[in-house]
PQR file of N, CA, C, O and H, with PARSE charges and radii, in Angstrom:
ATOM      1  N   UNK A   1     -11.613  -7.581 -18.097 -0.4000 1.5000
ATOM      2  CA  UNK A   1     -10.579  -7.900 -17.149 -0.0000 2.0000
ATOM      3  C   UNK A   1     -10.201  -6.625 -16.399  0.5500 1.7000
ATOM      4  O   UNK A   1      -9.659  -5.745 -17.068 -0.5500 1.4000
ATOM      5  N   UNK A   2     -10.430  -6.390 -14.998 -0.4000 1.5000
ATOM      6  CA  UNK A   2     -10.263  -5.879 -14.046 -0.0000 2.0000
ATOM      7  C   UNK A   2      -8.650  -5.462 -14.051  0.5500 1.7000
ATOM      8  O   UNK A   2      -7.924  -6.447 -13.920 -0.5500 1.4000
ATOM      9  H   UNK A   2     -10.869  -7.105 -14.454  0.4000 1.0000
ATOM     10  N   UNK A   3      -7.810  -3.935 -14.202 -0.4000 1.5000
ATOM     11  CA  UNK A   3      -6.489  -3.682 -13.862 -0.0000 2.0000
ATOM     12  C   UNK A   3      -6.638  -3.732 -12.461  0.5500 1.7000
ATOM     13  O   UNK A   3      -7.603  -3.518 -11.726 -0.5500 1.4000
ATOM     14  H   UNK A   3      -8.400  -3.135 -14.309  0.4000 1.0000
ATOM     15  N   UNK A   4      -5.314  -4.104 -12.226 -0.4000 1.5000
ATOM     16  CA  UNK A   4      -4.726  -3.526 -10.711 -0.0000 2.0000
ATOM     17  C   UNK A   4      -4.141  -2.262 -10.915  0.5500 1.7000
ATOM     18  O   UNK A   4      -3.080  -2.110 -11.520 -0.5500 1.4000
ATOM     19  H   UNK A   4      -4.530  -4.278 -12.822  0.4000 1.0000
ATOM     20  N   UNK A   5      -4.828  -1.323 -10.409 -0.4000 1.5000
ATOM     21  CA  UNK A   5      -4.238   0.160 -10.578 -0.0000 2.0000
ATOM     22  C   UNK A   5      -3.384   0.489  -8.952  0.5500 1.7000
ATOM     23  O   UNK A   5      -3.858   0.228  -7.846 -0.5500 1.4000
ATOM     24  H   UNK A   5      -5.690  -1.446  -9.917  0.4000 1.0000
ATOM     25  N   UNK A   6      -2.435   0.934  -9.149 -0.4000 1.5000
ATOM     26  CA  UNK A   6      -1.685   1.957  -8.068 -0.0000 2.0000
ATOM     27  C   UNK A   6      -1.753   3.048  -7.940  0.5500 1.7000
ATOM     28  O   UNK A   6      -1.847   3.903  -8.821 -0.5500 1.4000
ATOM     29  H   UNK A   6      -2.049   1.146 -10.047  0.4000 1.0000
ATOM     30  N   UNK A   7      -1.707   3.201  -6.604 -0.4000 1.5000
ATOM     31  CA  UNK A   7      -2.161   4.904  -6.295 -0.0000 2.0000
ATOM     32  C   UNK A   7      -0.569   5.223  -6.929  0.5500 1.7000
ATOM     33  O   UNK A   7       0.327   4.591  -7.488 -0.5500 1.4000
ATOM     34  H   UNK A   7      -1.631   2.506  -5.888  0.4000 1.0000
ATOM     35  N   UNK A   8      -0.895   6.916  -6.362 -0.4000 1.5000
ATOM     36  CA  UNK A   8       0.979   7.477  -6.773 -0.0000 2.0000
ATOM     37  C   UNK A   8       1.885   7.433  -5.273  0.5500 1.7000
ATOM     38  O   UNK A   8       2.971   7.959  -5.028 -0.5500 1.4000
ATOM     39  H   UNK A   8      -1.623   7.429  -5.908  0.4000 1.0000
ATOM     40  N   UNK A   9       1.005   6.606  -4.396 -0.4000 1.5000
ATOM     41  CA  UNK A   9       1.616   6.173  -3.213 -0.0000 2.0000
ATOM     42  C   UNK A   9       2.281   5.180  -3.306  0.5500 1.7000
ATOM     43  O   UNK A   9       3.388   4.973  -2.809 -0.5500 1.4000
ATOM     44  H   UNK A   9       0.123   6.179  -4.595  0.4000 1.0000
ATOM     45  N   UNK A  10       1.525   4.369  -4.073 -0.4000 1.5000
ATOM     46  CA  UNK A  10       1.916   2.804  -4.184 -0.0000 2.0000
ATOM     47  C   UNK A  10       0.890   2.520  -3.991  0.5500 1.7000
ATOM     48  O   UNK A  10       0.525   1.983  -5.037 -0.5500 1.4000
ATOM     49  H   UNK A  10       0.626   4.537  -4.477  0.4000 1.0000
ATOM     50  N   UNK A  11      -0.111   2.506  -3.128 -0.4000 1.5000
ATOM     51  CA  UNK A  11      -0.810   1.439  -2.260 -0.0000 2.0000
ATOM     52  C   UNK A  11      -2.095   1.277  -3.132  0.5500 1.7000
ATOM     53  O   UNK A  11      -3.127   1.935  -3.257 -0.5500 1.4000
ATOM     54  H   UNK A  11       0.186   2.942  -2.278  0.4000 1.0000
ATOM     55  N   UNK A  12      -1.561   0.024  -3.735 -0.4000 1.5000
ATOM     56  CA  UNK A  12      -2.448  -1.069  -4.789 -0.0000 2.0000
ATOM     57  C   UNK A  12      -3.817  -1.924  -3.914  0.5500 1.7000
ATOM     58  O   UNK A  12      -3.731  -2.505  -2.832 -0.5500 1.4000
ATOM     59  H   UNK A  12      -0.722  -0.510  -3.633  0.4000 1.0000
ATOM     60  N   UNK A  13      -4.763  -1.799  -4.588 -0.4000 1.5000
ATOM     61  CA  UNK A  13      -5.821  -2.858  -3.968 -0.0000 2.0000
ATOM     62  C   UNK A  13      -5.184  -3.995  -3.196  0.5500 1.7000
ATOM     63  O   UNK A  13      -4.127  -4.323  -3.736 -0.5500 1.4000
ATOM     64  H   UNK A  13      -4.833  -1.326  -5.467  0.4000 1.0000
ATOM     65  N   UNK A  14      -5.455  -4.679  -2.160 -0.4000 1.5000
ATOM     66  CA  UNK A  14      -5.272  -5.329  -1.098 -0.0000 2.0000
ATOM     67  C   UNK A  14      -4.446  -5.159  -0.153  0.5500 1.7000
ATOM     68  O   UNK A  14      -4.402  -5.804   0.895 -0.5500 1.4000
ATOM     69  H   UNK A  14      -6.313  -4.413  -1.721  0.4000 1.0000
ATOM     70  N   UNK A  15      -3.564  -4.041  -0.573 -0.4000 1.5000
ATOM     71  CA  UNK A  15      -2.422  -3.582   0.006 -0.0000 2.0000
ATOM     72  C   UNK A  15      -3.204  -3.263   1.954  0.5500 1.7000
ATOM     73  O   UNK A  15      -4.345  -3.137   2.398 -0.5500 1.4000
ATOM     74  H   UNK A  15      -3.600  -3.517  -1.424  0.4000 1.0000
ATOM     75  N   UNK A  16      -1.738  -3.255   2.592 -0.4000 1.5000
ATOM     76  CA  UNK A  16      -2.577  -3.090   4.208 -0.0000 2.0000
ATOM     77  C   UNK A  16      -1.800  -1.882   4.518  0.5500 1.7000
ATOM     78  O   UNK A  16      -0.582  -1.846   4.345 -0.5500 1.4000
ATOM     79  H   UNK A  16      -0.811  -3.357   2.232  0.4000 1.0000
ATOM     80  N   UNK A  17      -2.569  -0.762   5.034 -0.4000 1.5000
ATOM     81  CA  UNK A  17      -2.697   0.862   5.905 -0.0000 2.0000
ATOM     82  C   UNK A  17      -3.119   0.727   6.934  0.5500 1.7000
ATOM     83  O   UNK A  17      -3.906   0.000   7.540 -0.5500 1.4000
ATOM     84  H   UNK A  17      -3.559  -0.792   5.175  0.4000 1.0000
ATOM     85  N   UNK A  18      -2.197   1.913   7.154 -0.4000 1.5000
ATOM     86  CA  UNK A  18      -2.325   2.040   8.800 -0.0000 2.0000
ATOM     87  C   UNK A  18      -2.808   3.621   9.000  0.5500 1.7000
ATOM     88  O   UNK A  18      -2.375   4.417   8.167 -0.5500 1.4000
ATOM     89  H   UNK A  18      -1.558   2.503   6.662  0.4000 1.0000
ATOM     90  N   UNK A  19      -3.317   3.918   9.616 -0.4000 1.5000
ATOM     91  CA  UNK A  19      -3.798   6.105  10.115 -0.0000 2.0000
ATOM     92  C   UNK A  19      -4.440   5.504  11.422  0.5500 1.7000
ATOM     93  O   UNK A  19      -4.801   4.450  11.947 -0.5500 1.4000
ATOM     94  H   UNK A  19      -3.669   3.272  10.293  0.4000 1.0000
ATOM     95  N   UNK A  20      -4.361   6.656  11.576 -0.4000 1.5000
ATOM     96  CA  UNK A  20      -5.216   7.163  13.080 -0.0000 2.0000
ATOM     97  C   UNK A  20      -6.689   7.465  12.678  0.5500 1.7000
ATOM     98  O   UNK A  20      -7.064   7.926  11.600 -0.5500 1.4000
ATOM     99  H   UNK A  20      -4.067   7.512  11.150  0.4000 1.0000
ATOM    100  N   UNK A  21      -7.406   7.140  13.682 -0.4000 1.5000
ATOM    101  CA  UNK A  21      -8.509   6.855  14.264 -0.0000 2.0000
ATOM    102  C   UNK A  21      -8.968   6.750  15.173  0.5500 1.7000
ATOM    103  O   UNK A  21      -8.966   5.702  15.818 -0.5500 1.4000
ATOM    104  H   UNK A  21      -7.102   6.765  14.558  0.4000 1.0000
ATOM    105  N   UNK A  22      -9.620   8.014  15.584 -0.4000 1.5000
ATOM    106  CA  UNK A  22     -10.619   8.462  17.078 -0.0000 2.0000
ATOM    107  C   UNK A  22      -8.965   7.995  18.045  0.5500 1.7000
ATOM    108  O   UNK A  22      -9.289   7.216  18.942 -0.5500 1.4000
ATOM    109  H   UNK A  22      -9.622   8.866  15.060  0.4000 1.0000
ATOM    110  N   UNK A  23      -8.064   8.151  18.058 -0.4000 1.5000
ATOM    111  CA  UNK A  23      -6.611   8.152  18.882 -0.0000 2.0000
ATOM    112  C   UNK A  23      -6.128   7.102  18.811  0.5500 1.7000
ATOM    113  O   UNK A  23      -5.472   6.751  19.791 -0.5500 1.4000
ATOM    114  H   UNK A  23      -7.801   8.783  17.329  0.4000 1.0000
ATOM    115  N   UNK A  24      -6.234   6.157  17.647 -0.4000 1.5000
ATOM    116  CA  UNK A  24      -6.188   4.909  17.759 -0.0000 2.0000
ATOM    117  C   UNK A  24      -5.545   5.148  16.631  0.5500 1.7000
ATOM    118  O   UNK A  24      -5.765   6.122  15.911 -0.5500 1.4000
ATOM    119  H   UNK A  24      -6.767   6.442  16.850  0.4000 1.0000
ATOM    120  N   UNK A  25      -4.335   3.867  16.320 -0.4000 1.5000
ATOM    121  CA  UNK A  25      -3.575   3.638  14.947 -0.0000 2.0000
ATOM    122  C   UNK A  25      -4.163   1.938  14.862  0.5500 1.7000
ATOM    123  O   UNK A  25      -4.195   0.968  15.618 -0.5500 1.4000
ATOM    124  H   UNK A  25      -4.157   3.076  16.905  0.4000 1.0000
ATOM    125  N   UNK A  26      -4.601   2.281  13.405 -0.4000 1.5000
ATOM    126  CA  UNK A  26      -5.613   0.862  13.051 -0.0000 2.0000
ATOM    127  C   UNK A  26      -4.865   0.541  11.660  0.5500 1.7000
ATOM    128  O   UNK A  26      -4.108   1.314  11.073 -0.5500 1.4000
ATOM    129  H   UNK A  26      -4.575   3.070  12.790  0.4000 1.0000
ATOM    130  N   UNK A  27      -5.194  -0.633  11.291 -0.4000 1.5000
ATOM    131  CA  UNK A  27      -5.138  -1.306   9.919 -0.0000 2.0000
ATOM    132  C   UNK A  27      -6.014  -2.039   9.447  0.5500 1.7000
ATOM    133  O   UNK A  27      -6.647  -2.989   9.906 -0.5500 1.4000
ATOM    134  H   UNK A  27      -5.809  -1.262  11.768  0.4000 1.0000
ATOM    135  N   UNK A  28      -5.992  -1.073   7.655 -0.4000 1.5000
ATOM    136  CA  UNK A  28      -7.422  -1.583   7.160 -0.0000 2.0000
ATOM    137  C   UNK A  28      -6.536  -1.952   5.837  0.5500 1.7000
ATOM    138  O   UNK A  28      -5.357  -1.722   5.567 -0.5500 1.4000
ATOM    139  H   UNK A  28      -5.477  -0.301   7.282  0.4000 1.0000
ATOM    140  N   UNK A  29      -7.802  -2.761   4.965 -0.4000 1.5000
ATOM    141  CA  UNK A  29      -6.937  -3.536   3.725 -0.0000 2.0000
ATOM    142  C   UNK A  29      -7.634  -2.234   2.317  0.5500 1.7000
ATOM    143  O   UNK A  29      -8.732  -1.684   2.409 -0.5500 1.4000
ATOM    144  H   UNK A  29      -8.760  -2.948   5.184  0.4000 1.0000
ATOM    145  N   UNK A  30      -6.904  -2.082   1.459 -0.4000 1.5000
ATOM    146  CA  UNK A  30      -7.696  -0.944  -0.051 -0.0000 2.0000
ATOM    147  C   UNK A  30      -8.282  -2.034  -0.435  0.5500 1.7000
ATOM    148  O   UNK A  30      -7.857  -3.146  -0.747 -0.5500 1.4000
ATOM    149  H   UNK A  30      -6.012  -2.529   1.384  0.4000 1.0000
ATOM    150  N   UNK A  31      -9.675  -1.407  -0.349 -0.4000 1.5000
ATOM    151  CA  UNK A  31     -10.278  -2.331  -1.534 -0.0000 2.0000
ATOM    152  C   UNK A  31     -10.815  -1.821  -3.298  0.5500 1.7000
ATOM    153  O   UNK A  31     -11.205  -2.433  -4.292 -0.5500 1.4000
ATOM    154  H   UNK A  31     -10.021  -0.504  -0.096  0.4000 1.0000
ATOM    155  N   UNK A  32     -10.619  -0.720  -3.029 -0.4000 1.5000
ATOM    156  CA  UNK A  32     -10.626   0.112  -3.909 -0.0000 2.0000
ATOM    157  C   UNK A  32      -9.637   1.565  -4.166  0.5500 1.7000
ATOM    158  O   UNK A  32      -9.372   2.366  -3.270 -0.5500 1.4000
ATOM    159  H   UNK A  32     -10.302  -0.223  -2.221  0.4000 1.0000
ATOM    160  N   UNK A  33      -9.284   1.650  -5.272 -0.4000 1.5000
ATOM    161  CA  UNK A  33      -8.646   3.327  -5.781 -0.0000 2.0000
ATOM    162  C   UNK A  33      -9.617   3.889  -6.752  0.5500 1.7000
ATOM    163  O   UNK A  33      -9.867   3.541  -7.906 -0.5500 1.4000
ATOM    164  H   UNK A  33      -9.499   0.999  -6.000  0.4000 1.0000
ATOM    165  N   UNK A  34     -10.364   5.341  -5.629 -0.4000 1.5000
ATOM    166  CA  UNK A  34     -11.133   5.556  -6.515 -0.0000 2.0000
ATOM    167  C   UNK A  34     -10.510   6.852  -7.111  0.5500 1.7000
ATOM    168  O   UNK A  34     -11.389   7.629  -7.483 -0.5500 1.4000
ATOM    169  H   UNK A  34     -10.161   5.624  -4.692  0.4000 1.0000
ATOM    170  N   UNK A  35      -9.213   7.315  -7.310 -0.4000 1.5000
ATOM    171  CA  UNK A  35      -8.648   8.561  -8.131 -0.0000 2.0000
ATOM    172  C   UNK A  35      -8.581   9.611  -7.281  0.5500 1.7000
ATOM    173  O   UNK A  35      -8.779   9.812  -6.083 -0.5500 1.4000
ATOM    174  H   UNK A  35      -8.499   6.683  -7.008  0.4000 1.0000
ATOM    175  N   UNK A  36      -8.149  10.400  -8.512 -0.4000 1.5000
ATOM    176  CA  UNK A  36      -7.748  12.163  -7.900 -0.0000 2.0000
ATOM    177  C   UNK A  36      -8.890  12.589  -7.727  0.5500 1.7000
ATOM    178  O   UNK A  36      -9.076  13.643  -8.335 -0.5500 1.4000
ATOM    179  H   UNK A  36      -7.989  10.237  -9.485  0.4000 1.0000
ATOM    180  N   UNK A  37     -10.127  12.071  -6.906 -0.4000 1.5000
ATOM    181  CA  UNK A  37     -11.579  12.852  -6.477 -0.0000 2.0000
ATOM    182  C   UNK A  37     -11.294  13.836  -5.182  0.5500 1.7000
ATOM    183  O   UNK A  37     -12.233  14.505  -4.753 -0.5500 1.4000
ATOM    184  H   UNK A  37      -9.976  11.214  -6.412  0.4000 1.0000
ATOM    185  N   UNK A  38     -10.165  13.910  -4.644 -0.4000 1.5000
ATOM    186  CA  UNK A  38     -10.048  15.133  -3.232 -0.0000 2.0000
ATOM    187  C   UNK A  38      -9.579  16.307  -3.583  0.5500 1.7000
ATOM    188  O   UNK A  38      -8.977  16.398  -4.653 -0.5500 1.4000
ATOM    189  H   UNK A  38      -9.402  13.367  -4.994  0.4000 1.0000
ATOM    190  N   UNK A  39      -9.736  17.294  -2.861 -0.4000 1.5000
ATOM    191  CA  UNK A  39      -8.849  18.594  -2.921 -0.0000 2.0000
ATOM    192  C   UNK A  39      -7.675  18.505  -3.769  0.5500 1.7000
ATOM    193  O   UNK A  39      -6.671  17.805  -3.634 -0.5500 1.4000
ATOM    194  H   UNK A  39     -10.224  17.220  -1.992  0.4000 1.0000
ATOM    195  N   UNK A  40      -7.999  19.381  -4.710 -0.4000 1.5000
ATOM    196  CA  UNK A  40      -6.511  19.377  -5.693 -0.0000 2.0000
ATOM    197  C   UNK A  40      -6.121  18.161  -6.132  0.5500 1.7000
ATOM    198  O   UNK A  40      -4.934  17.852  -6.033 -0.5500 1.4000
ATOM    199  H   UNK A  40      -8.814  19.949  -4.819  0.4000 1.0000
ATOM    200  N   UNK A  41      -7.284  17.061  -6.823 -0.4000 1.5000
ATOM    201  CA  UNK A  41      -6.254  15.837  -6.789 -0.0000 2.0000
ATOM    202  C   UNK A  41      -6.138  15.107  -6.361  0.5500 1.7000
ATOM    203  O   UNK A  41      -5.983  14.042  -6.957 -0.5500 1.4000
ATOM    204  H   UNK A  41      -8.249  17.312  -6.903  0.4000 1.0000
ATOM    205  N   UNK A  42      -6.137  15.237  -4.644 -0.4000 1.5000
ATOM    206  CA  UNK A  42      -5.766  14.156  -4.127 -0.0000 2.0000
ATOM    207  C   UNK A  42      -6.436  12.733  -4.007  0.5500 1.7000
ATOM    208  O   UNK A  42      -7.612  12.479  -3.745 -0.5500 1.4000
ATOM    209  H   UNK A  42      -6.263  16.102  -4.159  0.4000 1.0000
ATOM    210  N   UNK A  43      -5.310  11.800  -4.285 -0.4000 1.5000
ATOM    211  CA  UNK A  43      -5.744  10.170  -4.089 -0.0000 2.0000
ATOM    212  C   UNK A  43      -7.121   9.411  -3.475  0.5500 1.7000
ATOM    213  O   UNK A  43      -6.757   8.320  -3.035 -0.5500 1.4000
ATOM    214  H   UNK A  43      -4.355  12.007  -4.497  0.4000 1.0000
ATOM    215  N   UNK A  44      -7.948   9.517  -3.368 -0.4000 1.5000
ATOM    216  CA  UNK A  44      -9.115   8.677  -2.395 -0.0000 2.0000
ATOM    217  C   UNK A  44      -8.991   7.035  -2.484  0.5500 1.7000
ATOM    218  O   UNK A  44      -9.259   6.441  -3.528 -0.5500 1.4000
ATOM    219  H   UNK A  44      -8.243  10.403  -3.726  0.4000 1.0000
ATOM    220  N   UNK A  45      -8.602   6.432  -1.411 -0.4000 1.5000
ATOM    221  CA  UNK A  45      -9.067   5.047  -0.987 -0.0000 2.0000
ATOM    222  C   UNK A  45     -10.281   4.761  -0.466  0.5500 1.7000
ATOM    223  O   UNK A  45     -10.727   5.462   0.443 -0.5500 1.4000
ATOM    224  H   UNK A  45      -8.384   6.914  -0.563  0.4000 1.0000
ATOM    225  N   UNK A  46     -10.916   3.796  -0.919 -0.4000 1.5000
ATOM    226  CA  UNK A  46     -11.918   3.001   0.055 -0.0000 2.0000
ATOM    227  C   UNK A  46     -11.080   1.611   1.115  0.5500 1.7000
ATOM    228  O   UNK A  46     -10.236   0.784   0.771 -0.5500 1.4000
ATOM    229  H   UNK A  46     -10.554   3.227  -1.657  0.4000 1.0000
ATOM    230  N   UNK A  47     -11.470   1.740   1.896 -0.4000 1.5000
ATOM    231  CA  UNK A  47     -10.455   0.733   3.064 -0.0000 2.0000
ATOM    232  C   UNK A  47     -11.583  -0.272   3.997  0.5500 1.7000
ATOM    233  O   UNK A  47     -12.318   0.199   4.865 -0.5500 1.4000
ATOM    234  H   UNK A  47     -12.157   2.412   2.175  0.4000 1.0000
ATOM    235  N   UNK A  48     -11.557  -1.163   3.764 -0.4000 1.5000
ATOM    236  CA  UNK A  48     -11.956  -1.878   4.834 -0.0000 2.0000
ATOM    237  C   UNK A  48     -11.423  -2.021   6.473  0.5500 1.7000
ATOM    238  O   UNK A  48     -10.228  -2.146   6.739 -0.5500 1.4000
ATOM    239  H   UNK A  48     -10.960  -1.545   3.059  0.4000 1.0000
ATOM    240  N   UNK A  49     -12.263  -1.991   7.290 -0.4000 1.5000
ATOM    241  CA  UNK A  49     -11.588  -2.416   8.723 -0.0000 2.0000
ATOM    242  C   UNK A  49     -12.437  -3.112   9.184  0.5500 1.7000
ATOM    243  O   UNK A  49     -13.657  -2.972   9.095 -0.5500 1.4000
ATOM    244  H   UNK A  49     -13.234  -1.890   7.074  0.4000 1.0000
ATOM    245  N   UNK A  50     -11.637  -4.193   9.894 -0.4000 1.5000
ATOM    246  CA  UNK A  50     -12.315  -5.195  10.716 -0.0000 2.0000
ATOM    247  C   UNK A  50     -12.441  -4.966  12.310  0.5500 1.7000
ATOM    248  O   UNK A  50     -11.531  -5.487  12.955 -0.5500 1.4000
ATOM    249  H   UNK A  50     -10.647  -4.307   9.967  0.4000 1.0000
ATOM    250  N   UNK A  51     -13.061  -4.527  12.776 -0.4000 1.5000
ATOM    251  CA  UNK A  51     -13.488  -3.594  14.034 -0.0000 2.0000
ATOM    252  C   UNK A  51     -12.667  -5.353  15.268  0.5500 1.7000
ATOM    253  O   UNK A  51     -13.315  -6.350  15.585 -0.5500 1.4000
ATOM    254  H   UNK A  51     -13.800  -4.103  12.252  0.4000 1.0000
ATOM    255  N   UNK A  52     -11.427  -5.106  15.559 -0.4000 1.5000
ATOM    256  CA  UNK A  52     -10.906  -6.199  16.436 -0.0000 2.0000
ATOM    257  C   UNK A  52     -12.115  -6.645  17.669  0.5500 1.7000
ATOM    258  O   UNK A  52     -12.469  -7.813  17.835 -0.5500 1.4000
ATOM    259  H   UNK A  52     -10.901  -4.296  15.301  0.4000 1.0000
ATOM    260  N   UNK A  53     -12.641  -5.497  18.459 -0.4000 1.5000
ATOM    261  CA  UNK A  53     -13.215  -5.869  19.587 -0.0000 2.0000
ATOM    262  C   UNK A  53     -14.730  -6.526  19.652  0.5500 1.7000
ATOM    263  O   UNK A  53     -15.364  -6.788  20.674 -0.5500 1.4000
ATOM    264  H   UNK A  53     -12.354  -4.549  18.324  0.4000 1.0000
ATOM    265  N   UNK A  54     -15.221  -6.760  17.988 -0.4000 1.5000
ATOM    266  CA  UNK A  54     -16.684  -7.263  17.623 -0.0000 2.0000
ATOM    267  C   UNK A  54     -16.531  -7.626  16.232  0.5500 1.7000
ATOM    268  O   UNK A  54     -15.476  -7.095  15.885 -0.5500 1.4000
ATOM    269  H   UNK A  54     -14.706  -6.547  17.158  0.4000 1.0000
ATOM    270  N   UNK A  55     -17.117  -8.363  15.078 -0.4000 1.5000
ATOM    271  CA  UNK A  55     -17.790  -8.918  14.053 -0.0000 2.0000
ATOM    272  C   UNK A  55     -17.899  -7.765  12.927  0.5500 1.7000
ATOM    273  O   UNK A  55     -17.854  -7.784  11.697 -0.5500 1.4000
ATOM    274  H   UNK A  55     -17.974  -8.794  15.360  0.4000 1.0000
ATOM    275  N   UNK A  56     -18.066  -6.736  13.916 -0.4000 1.5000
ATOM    276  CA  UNK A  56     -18.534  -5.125  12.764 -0.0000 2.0000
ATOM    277  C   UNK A  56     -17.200  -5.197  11.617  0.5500 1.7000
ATOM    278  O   UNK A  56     -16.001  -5.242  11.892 -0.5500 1.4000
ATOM    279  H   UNK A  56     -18.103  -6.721  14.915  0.4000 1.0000
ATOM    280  N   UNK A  57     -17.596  -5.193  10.784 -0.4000 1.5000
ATOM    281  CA  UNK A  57     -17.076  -4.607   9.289 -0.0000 2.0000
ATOM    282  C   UNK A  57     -17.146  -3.444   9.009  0.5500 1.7000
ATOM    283  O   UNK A  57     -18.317  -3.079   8.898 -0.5500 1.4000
ATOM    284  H   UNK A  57     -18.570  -5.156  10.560  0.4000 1.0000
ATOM    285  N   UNK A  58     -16.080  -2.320   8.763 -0.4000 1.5000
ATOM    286  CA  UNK A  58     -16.195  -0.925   8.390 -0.0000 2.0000
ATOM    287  C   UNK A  58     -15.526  -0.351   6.933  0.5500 1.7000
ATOM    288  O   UNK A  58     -14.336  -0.314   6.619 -0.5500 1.4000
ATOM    289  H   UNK A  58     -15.130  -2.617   8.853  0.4000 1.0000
ATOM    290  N   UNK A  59     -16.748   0.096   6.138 -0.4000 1.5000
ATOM    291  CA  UNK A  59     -15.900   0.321   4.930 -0.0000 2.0000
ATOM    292  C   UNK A  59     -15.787   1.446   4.652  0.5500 1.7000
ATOM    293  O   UNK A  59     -16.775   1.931   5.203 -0.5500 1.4000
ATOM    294  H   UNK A  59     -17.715   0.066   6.394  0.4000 1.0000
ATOM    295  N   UNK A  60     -15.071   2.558   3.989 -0.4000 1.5000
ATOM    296  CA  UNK A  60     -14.848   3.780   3.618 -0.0000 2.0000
ATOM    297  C   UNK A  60     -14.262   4.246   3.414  0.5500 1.7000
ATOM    298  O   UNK A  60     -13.205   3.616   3.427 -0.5500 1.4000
ATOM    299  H   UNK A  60     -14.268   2.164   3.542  0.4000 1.0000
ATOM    300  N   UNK A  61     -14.080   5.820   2.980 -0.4000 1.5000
ATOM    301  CA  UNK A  61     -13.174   6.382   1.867 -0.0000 2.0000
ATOM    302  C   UNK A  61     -12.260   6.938   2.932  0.5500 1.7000
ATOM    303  O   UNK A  61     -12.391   6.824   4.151 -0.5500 1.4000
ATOM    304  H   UNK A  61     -14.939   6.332   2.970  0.4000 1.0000
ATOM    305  N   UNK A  62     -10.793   7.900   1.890 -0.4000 1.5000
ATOM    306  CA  UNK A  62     -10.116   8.226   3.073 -0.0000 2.0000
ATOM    307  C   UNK A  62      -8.858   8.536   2.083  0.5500 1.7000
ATOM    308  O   UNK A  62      -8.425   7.806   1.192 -0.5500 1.4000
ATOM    309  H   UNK A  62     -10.687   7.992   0.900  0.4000 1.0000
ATOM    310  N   UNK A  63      -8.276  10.144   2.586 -0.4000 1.5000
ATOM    311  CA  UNK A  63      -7.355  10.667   1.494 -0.0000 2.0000
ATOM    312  C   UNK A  63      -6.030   9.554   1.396  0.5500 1.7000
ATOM    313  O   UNK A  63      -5.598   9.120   2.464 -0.5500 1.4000
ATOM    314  H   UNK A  63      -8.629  10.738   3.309  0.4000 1.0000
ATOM    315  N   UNK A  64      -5.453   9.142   0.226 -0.4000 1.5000
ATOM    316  CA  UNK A  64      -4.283   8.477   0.804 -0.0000 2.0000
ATOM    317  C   UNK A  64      -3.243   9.116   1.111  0.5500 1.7000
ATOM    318  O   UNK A  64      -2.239   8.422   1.275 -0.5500 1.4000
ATOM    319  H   UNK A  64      -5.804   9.494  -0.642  0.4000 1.0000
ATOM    320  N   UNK A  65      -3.114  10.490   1.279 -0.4000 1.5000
ATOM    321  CA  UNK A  65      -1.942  11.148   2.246 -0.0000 2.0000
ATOM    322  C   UNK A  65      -2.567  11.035   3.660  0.5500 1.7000
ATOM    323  O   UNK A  65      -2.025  11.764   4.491 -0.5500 1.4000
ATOM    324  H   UNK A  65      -3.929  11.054   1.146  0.4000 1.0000
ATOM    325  N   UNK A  66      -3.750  10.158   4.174 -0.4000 1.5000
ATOM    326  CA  UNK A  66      -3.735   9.915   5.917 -0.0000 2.0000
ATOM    327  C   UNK A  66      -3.426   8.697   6.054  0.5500 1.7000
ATOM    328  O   UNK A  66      -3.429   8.140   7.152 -0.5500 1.4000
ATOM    329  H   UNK A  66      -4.190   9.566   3.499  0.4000 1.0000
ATOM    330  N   UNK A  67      -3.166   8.210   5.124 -0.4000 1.5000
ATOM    331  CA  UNK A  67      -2.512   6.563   5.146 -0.0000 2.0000
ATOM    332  C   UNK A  67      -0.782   6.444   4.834  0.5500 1.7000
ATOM    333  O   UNK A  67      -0.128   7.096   4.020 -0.5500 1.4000
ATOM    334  H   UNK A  67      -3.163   8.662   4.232  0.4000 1.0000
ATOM    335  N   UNK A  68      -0.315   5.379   5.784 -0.4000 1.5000
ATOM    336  CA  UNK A  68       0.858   4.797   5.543 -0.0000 2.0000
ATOM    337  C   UNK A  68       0.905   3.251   5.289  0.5500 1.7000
ATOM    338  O   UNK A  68       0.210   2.449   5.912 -0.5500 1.4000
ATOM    339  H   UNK A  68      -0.846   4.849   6.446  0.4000 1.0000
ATOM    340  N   UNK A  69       1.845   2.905   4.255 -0.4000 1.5000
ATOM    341  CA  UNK A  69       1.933   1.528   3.945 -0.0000 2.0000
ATOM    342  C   UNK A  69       2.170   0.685   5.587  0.5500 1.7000
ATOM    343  O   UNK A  69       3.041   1.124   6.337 -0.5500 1.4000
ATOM    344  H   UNK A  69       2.409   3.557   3.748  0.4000 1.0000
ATOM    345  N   UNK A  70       1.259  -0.599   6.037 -0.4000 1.5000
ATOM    346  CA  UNK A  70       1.336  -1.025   6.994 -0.0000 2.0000
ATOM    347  C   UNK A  70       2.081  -2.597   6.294  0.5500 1.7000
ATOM    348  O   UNK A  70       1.694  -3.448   5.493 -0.5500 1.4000
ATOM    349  H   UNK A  70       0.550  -0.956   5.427  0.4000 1.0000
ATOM    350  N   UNK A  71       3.386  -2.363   7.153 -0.4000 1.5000
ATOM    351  CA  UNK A  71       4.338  -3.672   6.522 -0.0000 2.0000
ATOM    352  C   UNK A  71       4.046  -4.861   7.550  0.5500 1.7000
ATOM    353  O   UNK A  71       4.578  -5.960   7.390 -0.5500 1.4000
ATOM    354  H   UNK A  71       3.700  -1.671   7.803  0.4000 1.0000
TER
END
């Protein structure tokens, strides 16, 4: 049985983020917390985004201090 783990952000698997991107503020869903694997520690998400202007699916990692909870 699979935990739901929380970052020390909060932001739990399915949870929705928001960062910047190429000048753009986007929202992608966690589909994963993969731990303190960054600099000193820091948090890594994997995030999905659904590319609005085409079908493209984008998945990847990303510190969670460049993410904010998207309410």
């Amino acid at each position: 049985m699979a935990l739901r783990r929380e970052s020390k952000k909060g932001l739990a698997v399915g949870a929705r983020v928001q960062f910047d991107l190429g000048g753009r503020n986007v929202v992608a869903t966690v589909i994963e917390d993969r731990g303190p694997l960054g600099i000193d520690g820091v948090q890594i998400l994997r995030v999905r985004l659904q590319v609005a202007e085409t079908d493209e699916v984008l998945e990847f990692e990303i510190p969670a201090t460049d993410v904010s909870s998207a309410a």
